[in-house]
LUMDRENTI-818517 format. One record per residue (C-alpha): z, x, y; residue in three letters. Coordinates in steps of 0.001 Angstrom, whole numbers. Layout:
N
Z,X,Y,ALA
...
This chain:
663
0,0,0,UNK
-1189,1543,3967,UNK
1519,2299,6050,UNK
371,-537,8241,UNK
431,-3060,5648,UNK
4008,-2040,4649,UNK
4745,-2151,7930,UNK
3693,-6237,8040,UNK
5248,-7056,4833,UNK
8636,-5773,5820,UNK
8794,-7703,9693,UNK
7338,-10735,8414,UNK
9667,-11219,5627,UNK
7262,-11709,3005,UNK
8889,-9275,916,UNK
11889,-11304,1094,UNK
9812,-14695,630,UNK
8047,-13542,-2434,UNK
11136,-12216,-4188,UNK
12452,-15236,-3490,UNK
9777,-17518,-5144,UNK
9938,-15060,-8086,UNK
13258,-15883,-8471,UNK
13443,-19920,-8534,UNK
10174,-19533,-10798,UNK
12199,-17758,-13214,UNK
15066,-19750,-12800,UNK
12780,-22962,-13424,UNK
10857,-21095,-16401,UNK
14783,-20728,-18061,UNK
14735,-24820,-17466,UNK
11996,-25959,-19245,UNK
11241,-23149,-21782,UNK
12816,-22226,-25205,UNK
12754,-18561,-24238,UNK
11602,-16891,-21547,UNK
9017,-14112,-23427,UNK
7430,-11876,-20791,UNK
5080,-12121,-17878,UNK
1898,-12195,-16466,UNK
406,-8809,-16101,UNK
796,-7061,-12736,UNK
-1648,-3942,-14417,UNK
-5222,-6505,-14482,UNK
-6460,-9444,-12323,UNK
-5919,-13197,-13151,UNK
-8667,-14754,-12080,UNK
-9820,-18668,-11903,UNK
-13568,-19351,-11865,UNK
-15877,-22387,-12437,UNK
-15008,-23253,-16030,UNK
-12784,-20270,-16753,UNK
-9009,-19875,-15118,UNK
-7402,-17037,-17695,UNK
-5125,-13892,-17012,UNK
-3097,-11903,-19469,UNK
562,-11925,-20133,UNK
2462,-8883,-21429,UNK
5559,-9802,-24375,UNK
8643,-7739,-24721,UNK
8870,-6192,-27692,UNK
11749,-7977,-28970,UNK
10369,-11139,-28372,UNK
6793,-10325,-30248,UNK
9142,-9917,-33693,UNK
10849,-12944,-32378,UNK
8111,-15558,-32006,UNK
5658,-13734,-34090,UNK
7707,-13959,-37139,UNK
7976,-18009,-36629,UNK
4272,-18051,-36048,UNK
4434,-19769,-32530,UNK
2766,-17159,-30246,UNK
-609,-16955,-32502,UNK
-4499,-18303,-31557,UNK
-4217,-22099,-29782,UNK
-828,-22055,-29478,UNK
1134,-23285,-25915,UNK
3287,-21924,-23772,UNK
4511,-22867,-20130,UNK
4901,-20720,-16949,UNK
5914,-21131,-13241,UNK
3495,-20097,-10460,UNK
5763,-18260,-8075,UNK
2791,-19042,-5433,UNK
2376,-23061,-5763,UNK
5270,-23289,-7675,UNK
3612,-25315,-9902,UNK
4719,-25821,-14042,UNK
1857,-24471,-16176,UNK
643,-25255,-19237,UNK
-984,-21800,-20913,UNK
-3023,-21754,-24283,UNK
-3478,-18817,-26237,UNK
-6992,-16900,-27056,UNK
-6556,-13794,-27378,UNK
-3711,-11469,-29295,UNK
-3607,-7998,-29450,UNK
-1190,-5430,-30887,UNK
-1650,-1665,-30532,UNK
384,1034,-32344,UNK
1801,4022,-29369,UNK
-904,6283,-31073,UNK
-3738,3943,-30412,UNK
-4993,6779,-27126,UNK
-3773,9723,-29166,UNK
-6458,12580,-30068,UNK
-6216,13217,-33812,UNK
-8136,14480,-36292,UNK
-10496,11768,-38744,UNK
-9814,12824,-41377,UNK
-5747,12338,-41058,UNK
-4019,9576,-42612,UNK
-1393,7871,-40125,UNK
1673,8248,-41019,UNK
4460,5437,-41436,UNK
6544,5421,-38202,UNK
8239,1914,-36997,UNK
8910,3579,-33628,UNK
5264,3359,-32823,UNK
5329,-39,-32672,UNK
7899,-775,-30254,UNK
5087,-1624,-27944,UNK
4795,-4859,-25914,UNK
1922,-7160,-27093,UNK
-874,-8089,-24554,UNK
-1863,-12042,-24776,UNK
-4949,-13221,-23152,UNK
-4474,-16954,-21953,UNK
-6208,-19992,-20609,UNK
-4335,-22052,-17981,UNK
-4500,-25637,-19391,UNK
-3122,-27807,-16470,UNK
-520,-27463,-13545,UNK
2468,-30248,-13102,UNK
2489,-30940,-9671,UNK
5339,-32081,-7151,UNK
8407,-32529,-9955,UNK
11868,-33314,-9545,UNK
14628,-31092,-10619,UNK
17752,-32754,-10988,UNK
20964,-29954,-11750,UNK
19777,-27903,-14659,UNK
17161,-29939,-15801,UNK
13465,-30882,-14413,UNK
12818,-34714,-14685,UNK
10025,-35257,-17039,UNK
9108,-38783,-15562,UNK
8305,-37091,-12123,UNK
5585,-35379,-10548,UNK
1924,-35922,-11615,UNK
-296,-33244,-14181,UNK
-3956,-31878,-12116,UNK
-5963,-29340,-13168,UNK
-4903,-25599,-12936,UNK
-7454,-24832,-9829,UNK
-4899,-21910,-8842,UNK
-5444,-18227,-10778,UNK
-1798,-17622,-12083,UNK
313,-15076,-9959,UNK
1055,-11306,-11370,UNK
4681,-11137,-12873,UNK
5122,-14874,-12894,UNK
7628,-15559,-16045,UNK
5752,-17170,-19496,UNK
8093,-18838,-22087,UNK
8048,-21088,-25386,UNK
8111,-24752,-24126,UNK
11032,-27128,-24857,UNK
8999,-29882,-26712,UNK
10242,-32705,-24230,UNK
8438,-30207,-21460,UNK
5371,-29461,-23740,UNK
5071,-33600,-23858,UNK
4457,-33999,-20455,UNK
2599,-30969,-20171,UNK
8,-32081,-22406,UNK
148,-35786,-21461,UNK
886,-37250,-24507,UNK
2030,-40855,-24204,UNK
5300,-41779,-24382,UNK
4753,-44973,-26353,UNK
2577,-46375,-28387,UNK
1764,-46095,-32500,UNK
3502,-43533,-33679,UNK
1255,-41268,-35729,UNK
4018,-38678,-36357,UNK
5131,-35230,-34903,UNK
3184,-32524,-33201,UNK
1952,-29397,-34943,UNK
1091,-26025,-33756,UNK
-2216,-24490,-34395,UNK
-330,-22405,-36653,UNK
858,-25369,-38546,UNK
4085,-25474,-37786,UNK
5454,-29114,-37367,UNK
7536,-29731,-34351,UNK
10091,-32513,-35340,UNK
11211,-33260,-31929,UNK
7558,-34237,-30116,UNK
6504,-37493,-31328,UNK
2379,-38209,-30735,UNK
2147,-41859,-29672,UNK
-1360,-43190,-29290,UNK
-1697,-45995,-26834,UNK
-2393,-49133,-28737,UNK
-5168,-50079,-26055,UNK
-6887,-47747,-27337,UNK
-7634,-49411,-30954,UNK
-9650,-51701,-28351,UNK
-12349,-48881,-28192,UNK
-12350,-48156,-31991,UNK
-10992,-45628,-34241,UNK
-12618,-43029,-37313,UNK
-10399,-41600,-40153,UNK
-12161,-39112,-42080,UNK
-10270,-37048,-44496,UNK
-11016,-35882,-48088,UNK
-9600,-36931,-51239,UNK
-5878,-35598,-51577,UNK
-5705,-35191,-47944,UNK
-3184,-37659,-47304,UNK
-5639,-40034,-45417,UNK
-4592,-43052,-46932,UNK
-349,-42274,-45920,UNK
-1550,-41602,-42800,UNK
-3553,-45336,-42663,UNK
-275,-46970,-44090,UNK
2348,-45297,-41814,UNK
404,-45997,-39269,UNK
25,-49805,-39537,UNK
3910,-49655,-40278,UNK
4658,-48243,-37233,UNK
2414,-50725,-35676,UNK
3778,-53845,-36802,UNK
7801,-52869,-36895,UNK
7393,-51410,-33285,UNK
4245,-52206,-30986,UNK
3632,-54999,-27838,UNK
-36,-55277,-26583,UNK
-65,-57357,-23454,UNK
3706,-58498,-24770,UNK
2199,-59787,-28338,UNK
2024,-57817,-31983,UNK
-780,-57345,-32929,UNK
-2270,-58048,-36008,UNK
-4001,-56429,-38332,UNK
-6297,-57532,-40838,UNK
-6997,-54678,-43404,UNK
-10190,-54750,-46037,UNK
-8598,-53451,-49499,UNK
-10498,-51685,-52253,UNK
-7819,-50279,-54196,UNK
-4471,-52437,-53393,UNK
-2883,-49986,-51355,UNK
-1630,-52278,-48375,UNK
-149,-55091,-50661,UNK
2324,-52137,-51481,UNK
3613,-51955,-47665,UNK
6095,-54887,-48511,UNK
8052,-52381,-51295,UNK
10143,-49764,-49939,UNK
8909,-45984,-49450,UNK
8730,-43991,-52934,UNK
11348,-41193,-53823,UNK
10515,-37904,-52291,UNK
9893,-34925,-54621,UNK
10342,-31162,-53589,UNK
7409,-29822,-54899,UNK
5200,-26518,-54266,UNK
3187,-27921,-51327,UNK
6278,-30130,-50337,UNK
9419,-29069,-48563,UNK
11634,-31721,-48660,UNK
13855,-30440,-46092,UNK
11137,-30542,-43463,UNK
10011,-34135,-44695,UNK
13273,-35625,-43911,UNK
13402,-33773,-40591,UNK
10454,-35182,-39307,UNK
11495,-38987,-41055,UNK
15182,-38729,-39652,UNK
13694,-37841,-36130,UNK
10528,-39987,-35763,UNK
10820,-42889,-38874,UNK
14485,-43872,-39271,UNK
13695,-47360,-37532,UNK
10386,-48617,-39520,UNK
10678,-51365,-42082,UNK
8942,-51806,-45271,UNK
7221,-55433,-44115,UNK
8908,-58977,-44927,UNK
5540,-60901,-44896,UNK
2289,-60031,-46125,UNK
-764,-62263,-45856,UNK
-3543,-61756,-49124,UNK
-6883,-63168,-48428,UNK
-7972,-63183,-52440,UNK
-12051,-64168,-52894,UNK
-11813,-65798,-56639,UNK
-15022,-66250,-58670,UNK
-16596,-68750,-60873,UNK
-15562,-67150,-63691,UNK
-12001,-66442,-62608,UNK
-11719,-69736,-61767,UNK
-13286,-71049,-65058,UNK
-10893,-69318,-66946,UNK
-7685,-70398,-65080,UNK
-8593,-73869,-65499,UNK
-8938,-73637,-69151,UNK
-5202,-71664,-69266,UNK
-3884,-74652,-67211,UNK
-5355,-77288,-69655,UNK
-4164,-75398,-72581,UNK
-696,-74943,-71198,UNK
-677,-78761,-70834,UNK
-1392,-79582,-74373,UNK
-3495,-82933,-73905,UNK
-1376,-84266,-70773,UNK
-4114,-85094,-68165,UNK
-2631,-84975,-64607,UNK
-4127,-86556,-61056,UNK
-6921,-84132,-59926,UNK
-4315,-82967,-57173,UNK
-1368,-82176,-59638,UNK
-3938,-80441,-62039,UNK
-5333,-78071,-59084,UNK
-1934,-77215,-57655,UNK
-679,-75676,-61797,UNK
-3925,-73790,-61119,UNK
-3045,-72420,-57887,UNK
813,-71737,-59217,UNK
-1177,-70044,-62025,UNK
-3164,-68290,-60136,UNK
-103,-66728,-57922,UNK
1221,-65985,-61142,UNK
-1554,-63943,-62072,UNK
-2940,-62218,-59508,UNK
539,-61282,-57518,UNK
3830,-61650,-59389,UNK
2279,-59509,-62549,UNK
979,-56751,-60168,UNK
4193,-56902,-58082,UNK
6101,-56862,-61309,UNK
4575,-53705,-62318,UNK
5138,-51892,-59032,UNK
8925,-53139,-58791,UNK
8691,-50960,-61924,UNK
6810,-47916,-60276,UNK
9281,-48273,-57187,UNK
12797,-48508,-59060,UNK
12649,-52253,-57274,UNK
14292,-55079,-59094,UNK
12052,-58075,-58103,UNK
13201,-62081,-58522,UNK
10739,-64358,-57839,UNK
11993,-67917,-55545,UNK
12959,-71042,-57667,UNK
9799,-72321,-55438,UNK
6130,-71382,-55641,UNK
4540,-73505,-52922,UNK
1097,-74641,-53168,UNK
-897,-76609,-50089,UNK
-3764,-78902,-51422,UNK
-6484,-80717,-49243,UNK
-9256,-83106,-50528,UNK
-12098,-81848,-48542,UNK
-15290,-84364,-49549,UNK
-13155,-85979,-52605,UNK
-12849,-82665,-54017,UNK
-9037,-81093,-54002,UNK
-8883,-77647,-52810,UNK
-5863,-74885,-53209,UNK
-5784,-74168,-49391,UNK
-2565,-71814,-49383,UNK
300,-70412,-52123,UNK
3577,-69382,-51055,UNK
5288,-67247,-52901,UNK
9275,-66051,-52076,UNK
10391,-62575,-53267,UNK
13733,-60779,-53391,UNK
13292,-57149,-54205,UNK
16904,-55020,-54971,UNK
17069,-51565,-54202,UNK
20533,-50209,-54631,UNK
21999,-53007,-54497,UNK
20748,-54219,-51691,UNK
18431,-57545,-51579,UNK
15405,-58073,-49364,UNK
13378,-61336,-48630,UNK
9569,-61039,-48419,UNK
7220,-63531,-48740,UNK
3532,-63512,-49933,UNK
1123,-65590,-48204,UNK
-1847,-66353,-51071,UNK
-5115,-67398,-49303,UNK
-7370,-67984,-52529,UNK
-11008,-68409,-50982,UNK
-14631,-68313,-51534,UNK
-17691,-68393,-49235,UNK
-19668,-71790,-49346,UNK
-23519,-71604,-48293,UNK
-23436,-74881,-46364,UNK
-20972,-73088,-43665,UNK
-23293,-69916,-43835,UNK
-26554,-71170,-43955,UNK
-29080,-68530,-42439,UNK
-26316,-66047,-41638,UNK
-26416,-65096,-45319,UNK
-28977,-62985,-44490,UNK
-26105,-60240,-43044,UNK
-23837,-60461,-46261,UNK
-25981,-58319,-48644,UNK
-27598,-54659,-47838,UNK
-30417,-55349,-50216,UNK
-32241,-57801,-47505,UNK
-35000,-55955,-46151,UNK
-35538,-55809,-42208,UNK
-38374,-57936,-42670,UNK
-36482,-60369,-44964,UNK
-33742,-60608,-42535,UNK
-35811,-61871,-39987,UNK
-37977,-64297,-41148,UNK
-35140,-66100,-43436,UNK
-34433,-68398,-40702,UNK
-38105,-69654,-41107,UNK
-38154,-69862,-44770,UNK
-34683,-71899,-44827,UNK
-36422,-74210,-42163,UNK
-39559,-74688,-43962,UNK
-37541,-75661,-47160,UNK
-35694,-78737,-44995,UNK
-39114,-79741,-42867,UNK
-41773,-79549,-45596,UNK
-40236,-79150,-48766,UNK
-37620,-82300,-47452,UNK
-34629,-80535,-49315,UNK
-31300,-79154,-48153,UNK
-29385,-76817,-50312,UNK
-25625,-77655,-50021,UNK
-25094,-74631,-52412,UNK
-26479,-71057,-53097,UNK
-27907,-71888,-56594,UNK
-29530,-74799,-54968,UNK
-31152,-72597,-52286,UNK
-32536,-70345,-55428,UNK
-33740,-73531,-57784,UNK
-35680,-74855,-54766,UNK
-37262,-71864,-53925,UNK
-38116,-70633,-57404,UNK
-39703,-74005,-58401,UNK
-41621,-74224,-54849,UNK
-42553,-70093,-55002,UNK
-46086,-70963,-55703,UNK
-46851,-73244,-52544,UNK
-44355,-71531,-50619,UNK
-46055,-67781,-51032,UNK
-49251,-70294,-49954,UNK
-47777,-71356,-47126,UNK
-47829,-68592,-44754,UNK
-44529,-68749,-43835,UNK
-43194,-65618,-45328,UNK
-44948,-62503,-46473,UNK
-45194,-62740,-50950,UNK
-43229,-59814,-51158,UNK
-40486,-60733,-48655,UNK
-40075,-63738,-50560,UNK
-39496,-62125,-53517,UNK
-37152,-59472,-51319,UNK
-35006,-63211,-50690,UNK
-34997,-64066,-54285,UNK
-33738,-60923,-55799,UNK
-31232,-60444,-53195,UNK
-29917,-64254,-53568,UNK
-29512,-64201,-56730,UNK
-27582,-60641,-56450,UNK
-25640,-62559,-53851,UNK
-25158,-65595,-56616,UNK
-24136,-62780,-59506,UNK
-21239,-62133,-57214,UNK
-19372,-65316,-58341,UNK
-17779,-65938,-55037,UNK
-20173,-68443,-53359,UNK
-19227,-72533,-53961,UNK
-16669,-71844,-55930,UNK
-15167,-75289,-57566,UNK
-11665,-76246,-55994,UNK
-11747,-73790,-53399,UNK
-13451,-73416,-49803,UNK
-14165,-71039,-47422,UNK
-11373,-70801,-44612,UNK
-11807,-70558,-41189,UNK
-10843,-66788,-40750,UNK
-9899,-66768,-36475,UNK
-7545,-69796,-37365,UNK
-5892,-67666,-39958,UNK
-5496,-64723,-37487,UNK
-3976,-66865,-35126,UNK
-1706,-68508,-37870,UNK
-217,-65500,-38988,UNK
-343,-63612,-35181,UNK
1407,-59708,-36100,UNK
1838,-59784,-39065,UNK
-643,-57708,-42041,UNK
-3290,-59908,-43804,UNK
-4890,-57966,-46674,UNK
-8357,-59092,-47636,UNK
-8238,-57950,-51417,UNK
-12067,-56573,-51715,UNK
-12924,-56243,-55281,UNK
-16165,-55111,-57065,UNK
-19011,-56793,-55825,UNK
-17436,-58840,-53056,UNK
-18632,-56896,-50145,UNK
-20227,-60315,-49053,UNK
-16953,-61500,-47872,UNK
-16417,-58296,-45827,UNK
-19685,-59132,-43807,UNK
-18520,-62582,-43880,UNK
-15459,-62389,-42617,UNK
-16414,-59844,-39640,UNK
-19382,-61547,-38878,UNK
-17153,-64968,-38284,UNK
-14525,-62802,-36376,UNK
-16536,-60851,-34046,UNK
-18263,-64074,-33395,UNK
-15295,-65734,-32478,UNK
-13821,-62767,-30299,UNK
-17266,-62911,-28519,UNK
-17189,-66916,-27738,UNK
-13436,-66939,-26803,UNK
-13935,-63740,-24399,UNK
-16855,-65553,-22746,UNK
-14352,-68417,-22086,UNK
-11777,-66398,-21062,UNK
-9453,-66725,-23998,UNK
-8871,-63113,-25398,UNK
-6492,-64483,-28575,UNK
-4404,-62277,-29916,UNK
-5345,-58818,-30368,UNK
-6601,-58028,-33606,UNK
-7328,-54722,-35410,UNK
-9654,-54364,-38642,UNK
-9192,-51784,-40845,UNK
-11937,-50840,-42794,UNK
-11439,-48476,-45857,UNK
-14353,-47038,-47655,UNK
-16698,-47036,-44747,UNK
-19138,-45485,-45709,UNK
-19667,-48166,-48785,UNK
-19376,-51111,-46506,UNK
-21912,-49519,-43650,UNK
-24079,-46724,-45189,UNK
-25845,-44216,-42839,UNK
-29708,-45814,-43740,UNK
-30569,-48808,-41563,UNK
-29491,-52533,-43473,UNK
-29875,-55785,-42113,UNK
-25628,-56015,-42005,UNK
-25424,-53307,-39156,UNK
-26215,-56472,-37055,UNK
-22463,-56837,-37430,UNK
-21915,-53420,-35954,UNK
-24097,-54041,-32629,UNK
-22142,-57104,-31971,UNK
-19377,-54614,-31866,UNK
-20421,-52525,-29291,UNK
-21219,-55389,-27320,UNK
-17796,-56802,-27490,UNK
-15829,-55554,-24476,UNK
-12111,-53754,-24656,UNK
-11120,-56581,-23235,UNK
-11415,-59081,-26207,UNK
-8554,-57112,-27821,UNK
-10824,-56642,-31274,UNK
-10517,-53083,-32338,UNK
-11958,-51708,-35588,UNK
-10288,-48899,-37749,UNK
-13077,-46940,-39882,UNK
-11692,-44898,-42717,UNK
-13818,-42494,-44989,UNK
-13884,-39682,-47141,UNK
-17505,-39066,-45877,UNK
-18317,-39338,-42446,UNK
-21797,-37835,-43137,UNK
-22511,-41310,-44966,UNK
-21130,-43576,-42226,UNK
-23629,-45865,-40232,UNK
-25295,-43914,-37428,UNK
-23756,-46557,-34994,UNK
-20425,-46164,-35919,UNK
-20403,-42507,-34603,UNK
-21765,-43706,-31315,UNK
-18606,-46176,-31017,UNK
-15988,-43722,-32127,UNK
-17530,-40478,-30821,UNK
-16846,-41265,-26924,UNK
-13429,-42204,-28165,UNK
-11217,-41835,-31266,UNK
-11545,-39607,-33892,UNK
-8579,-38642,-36688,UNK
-9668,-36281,-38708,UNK
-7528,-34734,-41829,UNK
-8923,-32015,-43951,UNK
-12487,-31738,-44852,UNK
-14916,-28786,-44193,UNK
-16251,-27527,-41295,UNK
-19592,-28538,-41363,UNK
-18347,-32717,-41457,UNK
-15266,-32136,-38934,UNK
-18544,-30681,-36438,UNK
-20124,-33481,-37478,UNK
-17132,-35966,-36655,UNK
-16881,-33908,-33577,UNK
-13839,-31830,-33857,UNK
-13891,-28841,-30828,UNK
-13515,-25306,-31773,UNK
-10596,-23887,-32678,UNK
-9627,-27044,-34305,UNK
-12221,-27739,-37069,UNK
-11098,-24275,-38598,UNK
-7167,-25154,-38098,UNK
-7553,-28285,-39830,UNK
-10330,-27262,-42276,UNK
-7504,-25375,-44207,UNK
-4285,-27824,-43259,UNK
-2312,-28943,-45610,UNK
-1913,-32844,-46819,UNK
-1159,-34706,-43763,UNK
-2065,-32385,-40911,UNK
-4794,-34407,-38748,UNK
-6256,-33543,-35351,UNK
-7062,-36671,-33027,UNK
-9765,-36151,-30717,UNK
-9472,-39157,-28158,UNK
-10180,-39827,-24650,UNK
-6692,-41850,-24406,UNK
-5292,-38012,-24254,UNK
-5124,-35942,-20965,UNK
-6999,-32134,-20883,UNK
-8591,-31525,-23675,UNK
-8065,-34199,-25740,UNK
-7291,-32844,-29034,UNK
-3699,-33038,-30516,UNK
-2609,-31909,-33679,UNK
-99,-34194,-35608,UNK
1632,-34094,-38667,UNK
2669,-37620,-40388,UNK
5745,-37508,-43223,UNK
5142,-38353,-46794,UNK
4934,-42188,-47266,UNK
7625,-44400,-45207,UNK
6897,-48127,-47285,UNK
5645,-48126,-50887,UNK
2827,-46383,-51941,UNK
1460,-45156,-55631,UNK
-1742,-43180,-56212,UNK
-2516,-44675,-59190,UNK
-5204,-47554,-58233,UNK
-3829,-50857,-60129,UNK
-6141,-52534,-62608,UNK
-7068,-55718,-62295,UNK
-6966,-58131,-65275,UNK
């Protein structure tokens, strides 16, 4: 430094000003940080440009054994400073680590071998860092800075020489990142070194289901625990615009008519340490319920239904009940069947003793002289230790009846071709204006138009081949079993939804029943639409859609109709849709234009599909190798970058692997 400049320094004060910023920046860094580790580097320039705002920070030596022994100073992991010149709290993110030995500048000769010395290392380690974001104008109250104060801005600042760096208390790291501070939990943050961090829940905002959501994870990731603790969380804990919302979840292997059992016993095993399991549960979980009340939406075919009947009638040995009385033993049968067996078996799996109500309820209507099961109630008490727990199964037994659907049948199958698709309408039309017939039933659709094929093919009205297309993908739709199903009609879904408002309705989706998936979204969506045009939003609903990539393939089908009315229905509406996959290569090209300008939770797969889901560098190699449970969440509901890494516990209501069989 000149003379002159000295000279300024020393009347002006500035000396005396600077030490004194340096001072209440390290007293603040002590506040908010773990540890105070080292400083910025007075011996290079920090320097912010457009795009870029890094500097380096030099570590004690003590503190590089310290932290670098529990892994939480590596690659992509945080820590906070204090800018002595703003005085701003800084968020820091690590890119760059590098350890010399004292001999690294030392002449020697190649062809030595170094010898062992540990008093070579006693050097400080240099960390290159990018300044994430500043908090701006906080309060600091005593001891302690107030984490609901102040506002977080971009770092626009270069970070001053010798301004103290330290581990973050996780309350501190929070804010700094902008997590939320409510919402669904999804479970506790993780380091990029993988280190779980009990005390800082991730919340995502439940607004942001509104914009749409993509699980991806591979098999033994932990994708479906994730799903399930999820939804848990939602339903024990969540308000959206003061209501709960409700989810409706689309079930290929049974996993969500477990959620009413209570969480399996934990095993220490290899991969597992229990001690950190119950850490995270005991910090984040404590409060989440298995559920009391569980809605099944159960499609039932021809056959199924066939074959009741006849156990009914046998069971009754020549007594012949009213119509009514005879349907409502068939609907008691049927809950006997289809839940109490299955539920008996898990209370097994689960170490549950299960008792099934005095009562089995069963709502009949005559619809057009026919009786129909409408509903099935069935009371539960499941003992665990002695202690009893109510839970009640709704039973929805359902088909889908062609004279509700009519020409929208022409979204429920995959096998229509584009063609097909859209001249149906003008086939089904032709059938009721010139042929003079009107199919109340699916196998009435395919009689008419197999004994007509001839004049129709002549007609002009649809292409020979497309007709054909229609035939072979009716009757596909027919071999189903679930369309006009005898003593049973189709519901109407929204009414449903807003029966059983926050609770979990589980549409059991068996083999060969993806028609009542399309079905049943195609009703909703169109129901969200005409209610949000009126100005009645309902209550919010989420879908959850498991298997994805089954239900909407990547090729182009006539059901991704459903999908476009989805990006046409507005945040607003309070519809949000849950994707889940093991492939997101295979997942409908327009369900990666939904979720990739907004939600993305990916668990482990390999690099080349978490690029593809969009997952940023340095995260699709941190979770590429996680183990079961890690996820990254790529959202635009998060502040900065947008990425968080989260770690959920092992399941919190019942769960088995084991997919059940059905009879």
């Amino acid at each position: 430094m000149s003379e002159d400049l000295r000279r300024f320094f020393e009347e002006a004060g500035a000396v005396r000003e600077i030490e004194e910023r340096l001072r209440r920046a390290e007293e603040i860094c002590r506040m908010i940080s773990v540890d105070v580790i080292g400083r910025v580097s007075p011996f290079e320039p920090a320097k912010a440009e457009e795009g870029k705002n890094r500097c380096a920070v030099i570590v004690s030596v003590d503190k590089v054994y310290t932290y670098g022994r529990a892994r939480s100073m590596g690659l992509g992991d945080y820590l906070v400073s204090v800018n002595p010149l703003t005085g701003d709290i800084v968020l820091l993110r690590v890119v760059t680590v590098e350890r010399a030995d004292m001999r690294v500048n030392s002449t020697r000769n190649p062809s030595d071998i170094p010898q062992r010395n540990p008093r070579t290392l006693g050097v400080p380690a240099r960390l290159e860092v990018e300044v994430i974001s500043a908090w701006v104008d906080y309060r600091v109250s005593g001891s302690r800075v107030d984490v609901n104060s102040g506002a977080i801005k971009p770092a626009t600042y270069p970070l001053e020489p010798q301004a103290p760096v330290g581990v973050p208390r996780p309350e501190i790291f929070g804010r700094l990142l902008g997590l939320p501070t409510e919402g669904v939990l999804l479970g506790c943050y993780v380091t990029s070194s993988l280190k779980p961090v009990p005390g800082l829940p991730v919340y995502f905002p439940v607004e942001g289901f509104f914009t749409h959501m993509l699980i991806a994870g591979t098999t033994g990731s932990g994708k479906t625990i994730t799903l399930k603790n999820m939804i848990a969380c939602l339903l024990n804990r969540v308000r959206y615009s003061g209501r709960v919302p409700t989810v409706i979840a689309f079930d290929t292997t049974y996993e969500f008519l477990q959620m009413v059992f209570p969480k399996p016993r934990w095993v220490q095993t290899p991969n597992v340490s229990l001690e950190e399991e119950l850490t995270i549960y005991n910090s984040l979980y404590t409060g989440v319920q298995p559920l009391s009340e569980i809605v099944l939406l159960l499609p039932v075919t021809k056959a199924e239904m066939k074959k009741l009947r006849e156990e009914v009638v046998r069971g009754l040995k020549g007594e012949v009940p009213p119509p009514e009385e005879l349907v409502r033993k068939i609907g008691e049968r049927m809950a006997r069947k289809f839940i109490i067996e299955d539920f008996m078996r898990l209370a097994d799996l689960f170490s549950v003793r299960l008792e099934v109500g005095k009562r089995i309820s069963v709502d009949v209507d005559v619809i057009e002289g026919e009786p129909v099961v409408r509903e099935i109630h069935i009371p539960l008490t499941l003992t665990q230790s002695g202690v009893p727990r109510s839970v009640t199964v709704h039973l929805i037994p359902f088909c889908l009846k062609f004279s509700k659907i009519r020409d929208r049948v022409r979204f429920l199958s995959q096998l229509f071709t584009m063609r097909a698709q859209d001249q149906f309408p003008h086939l089904l039309e032709y059938v009721e204006s010139e042929l003079g017939e009107r199919p109340e039933t699916l196998r009435d659709l395919i009689d008419i138009l197999t004994d007509n094929i001839r004049e129709i093919s002549g007609s002009g009205v649809v292409h020979r081949e497309t007709l054909f297309n229609i035939l072979r993908t009716l009757k596909s739709l027919e071999n189903t079993g679930v369309f006009d199903v005898p003593n049973l009609t189709e519901p109407d879904f929204p009414s449903i939804v807003m029966k059983y408002e926050g609770r979990l309705i589980d549409v059991c989706v068996r083999g060969g029943a993806q028609p009542v998936v399309y079905r049943i979204l195609d009703t909703l969506l169109e129901w969200k639409m005409t209610s949000y045009r009126g100005y009645m939003v309902g209550p919010p609903l989420i879908a959850v859609l498991d298997e994805a990539h089954v239900f909407f393939p990547k090729k182009k089908t006539p059901v991704e109709e459903i999908l476009e009315k989805l990006t046409r229905l507005a945040r607003k509406s309070a519809f949000g849709f849950v994707f889940a996959t093991q492939y997101p290569k295979d997942v409908s090209d327009i369900i990666y234009e939904i979720v990739l300008s907004n939600t993305r939770i990916c668990l482990r797969l390999t690099e080349k599909a978490l690029e593809t889901a969009g997952v940023p560098s340095p995260y699709d190699r941190i979770v590429a190798n996680a183990p079961d449970r890690v996820a990254v969440v790529v959202s635009n509901q998060y502040q900065g970058e947008g990425v968080v890494l989260f770690k959920t516990t092992l399941p919190i209501v019942g769960h088995y692997d084991q997919i059940l069989e059905r009879r």
